[in-house]
C-alpha positions in Angstrom: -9.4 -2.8 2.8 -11.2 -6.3 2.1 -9.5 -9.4 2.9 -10.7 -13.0 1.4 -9.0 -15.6 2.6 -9.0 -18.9 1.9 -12.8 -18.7 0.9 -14.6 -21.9 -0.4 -18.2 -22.0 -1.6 -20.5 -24.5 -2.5 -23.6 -24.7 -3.9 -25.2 -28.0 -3.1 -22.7 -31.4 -4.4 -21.1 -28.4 -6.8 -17.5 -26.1 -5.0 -18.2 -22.7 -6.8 -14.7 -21.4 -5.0 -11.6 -23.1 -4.5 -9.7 -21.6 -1.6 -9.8 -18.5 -3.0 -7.9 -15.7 -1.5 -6.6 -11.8 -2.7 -7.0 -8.8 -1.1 -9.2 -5.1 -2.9 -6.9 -2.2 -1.3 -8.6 1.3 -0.2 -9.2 3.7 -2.8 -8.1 1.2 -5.9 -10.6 -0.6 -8.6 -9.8 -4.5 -8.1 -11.0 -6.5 -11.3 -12.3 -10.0 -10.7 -12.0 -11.6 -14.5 -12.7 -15.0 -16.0 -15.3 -16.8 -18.1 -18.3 -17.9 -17.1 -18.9 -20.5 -14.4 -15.6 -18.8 -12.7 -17.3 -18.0 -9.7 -16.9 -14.1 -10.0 -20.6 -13.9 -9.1 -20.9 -16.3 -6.3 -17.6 -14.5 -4.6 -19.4 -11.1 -4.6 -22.7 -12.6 -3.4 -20.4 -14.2 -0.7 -18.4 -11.3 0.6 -21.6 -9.0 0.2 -23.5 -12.1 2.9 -26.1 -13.6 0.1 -24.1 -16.7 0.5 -22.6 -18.3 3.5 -18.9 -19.4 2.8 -18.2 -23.1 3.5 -14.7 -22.5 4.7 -12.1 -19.5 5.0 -12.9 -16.0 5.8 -13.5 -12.3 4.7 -12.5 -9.0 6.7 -13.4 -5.6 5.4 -11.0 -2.9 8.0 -9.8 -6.2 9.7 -13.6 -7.0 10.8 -14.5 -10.6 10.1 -17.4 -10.1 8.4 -18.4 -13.8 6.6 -20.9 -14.7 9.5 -22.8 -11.4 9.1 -26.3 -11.3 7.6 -26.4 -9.5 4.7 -28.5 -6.7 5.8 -25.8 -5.2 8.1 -23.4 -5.1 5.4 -24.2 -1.3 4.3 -23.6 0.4 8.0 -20.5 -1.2 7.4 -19.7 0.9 4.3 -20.5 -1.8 1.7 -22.5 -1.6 -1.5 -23.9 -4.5 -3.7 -24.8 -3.8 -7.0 -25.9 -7.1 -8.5 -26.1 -8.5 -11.9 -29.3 -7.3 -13.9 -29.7 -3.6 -13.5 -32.9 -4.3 -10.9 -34.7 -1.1 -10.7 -38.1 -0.6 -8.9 -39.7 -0.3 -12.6 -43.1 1.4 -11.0 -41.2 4.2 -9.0 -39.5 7.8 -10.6 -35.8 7.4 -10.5 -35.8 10.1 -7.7 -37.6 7.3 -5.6 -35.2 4.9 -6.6 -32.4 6.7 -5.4 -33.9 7.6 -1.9 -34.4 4.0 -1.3 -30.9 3.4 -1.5 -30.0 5.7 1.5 -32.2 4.5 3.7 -30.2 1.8 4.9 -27.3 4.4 6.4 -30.5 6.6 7.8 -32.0 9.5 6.3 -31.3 10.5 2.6 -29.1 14.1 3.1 -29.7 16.7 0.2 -26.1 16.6 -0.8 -26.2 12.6 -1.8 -28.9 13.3 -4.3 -27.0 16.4 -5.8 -23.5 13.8 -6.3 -26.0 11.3 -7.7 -27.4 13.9 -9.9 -24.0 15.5 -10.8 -22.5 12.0 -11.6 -25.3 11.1 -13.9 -26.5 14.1 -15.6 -29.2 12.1 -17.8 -31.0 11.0 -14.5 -30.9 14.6 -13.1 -33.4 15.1 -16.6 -35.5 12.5 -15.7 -35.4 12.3 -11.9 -39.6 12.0 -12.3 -39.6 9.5 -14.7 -40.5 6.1 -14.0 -37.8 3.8 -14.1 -38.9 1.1 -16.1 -39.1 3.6 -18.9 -35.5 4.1 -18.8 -33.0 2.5 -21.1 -30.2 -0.4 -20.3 -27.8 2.2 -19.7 -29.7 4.6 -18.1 -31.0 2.1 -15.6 -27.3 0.6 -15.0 -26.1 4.7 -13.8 -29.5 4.4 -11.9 -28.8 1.4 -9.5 -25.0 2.3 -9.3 -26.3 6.0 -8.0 -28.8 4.2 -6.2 -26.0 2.0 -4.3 -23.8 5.6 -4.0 -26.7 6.9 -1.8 -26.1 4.5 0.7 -22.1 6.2 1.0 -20.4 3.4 0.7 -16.2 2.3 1.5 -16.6 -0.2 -0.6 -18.9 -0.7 -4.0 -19.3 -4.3 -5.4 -20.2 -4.4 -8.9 -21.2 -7.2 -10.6 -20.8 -7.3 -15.0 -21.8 -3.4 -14.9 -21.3 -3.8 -18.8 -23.5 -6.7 -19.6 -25.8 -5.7 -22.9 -24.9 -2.1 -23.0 -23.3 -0.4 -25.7 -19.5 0.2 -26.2 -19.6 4.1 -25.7 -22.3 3.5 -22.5 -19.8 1.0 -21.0 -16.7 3.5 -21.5 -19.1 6.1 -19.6 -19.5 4.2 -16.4 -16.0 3.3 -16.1 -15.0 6.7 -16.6 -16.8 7.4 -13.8 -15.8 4.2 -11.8 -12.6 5.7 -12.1 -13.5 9.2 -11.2 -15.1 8.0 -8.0 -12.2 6.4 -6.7 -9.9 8.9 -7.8 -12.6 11.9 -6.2 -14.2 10.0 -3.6 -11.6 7.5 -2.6 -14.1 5.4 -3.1 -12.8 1.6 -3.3 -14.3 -0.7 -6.0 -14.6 -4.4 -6.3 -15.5 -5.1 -10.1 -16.6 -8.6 -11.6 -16.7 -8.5 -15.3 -16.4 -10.5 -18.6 -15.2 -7.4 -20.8 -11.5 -8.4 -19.6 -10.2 -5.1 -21.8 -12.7 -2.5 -20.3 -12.0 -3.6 -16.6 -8.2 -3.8 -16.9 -8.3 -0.5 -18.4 -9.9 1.4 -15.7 -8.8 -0.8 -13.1 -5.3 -1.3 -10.7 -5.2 -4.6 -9.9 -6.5 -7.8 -11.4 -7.8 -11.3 -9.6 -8.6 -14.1 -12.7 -10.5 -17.4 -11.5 -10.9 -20.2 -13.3 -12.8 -22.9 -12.0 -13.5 -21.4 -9.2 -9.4 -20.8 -8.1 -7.2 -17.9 -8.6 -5.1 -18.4 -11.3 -3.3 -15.0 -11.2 -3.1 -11.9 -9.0 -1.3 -8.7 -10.3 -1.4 -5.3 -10.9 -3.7 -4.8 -14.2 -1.7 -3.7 -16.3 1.2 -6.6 -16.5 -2.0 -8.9 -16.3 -3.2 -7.0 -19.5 0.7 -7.7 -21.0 0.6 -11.1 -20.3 -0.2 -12.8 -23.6 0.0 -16.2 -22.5 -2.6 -15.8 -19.6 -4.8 -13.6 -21.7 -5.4 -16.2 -24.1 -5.5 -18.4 -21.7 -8.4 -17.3 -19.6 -9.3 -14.0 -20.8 -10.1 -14.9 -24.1 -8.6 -11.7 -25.8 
C-alpha cells in the first residue's frame, strides 16, 4: 500500500535517512524499530508531508505523494498520530474526537460509536476535558481521534512512550484488532522492539538513518544476532 523508495532526509548539514526504502502492505502492522537518532520519527514526519524528502520517493496506492502538502494527506486515507499524546487539553474528549473527522467532511454518528466501542473508558468520559485525562487515556484519545478521520493508513509514532506495561499491551491489542476488523493498515515507529514485533507482521530496523534489516517480524524477533545488535533486547 505505501511505497518509500530510496528516501533521503536531511535536516540542515545533518542526513536523518540514508536511502531508505521498504514497503507497509494493505491490511498488515509494519514495525519501524531502532534506537534513538534512527530516524524512525523523521520518516513518519516525511511520508505523512511534515518534512520534504531531499531525494527518493513515497507512493501510497501507486500515487507519488512526497511533493504533497501535508494537509491533503487525510482525503487520501492517511493518519498521523505523532509523538506526545497532543490533546486539545481545554476541550471534552467528545470535541476532541469530532475535530479529527473534519478533515474527511462531516463527523457521521457511526465514527463516534467505533471510537466509543474501541475505547470504552472514553465512552465514560466523553464530557470530560481532556487535559484531565491520564497518559493512557489520552494516548486511546488521539489514536480515536485520528480513526475519525477513516483512514487506509494510520501512522503511529512510540504509541508506548511513558505508559504502563498493561496500558501498552491494551493499545496493541487493539492495533491488532483494527487491522484484523477494519483492514485497517498500520505503520508503527516504536522503541519497545518486543511489544511491536509482537503485534506486528513485518519489521523495518534503521540504524543511522539506513535499513539494516527487512523481514517478517517474527524471524526478525528470532534473530539473536540483530537483536542485540540494534534492538537492544
Amino acid at each position: 500500500m505505501l511505497a518509500v523508495d530510496s528516501l533521503t532526509v536531511s535536516h540542515g548539514p545533518v542526513t536523518a535517512l540514508r536511502e531508505v526504502s521498504f514497503s507497509a502492505a494493505r491490511g498488515a502492522i509494519t514495525a519501524v524499530l531502532g534506537a534513538n537518532g534512527a530516524g524512525k520519527t523523521t520518516l513518519l514526519r516525511t511520508v505523512s508531508g511534515l518534512h520534504r524528502a531531499g531525494a527518493g520517493s513515497i507512493t501510497l496506492d501507486g500515487r507519488p505523494i512526497d511533493r504533497l502538502p501535508a494537509e491533503s494527506m487525510v482525503a487520501l486515507g492517511l493518519a498521523h498520530v505523532p509523538e506526545g499524546r497532543g490533546v486539545i487539553t481545554e476541550l471534552s474528549v467528545e470535541e476532541n474526537l469530532r475535530l479529527g473527522g473534519l478533515g474527511r467532511g462531516r463527523v457521521r454518528p457511526g465514527d463516534l460509536d467505533l471510537a466509543y466501542d474501541l475505547f470504552g473508558v472514553l465512552a465514560e468520559r466523553r464530557n470530560q476535558l481532556a487535559g484531565t485525562l491520564s497518559g493512557g487515556e489520552r494516548q486511546m484519545l488521539v489514536i480515536g481521534r485520528a480513526l475519525m478521520a477513516r483512514p487506509e493508513i494510520l501512522l503511529l509514532d512510540e504509541p508506548s512512550l511513558g505508559l504502563a506495561p498493561r496500558v501498552v499491551a491494551q493499545i496493541f491489542a487493539l492495533l491488532r484488532r483494527l487491522v484484523v476488523d477494519q483492514g485497517l493498515s498500520v505503520l508503527l515507529v516504536e522503541q519497545n522492539a518486543i511489544s511491536a514485533l509482537s503485534v506486528a507482521d513485518r519489521g523495518v530496523v534503521l540504524h543511522l538513518g539506513r535499513v539494516v534489516a527487512d523481514e517478517e517480524a517474527s524471524r526478525l524477533a528470532a534473530d539473536d544476532q540483530l537483536r542485540h545488535a540494534y534492538l537492544g533486547f
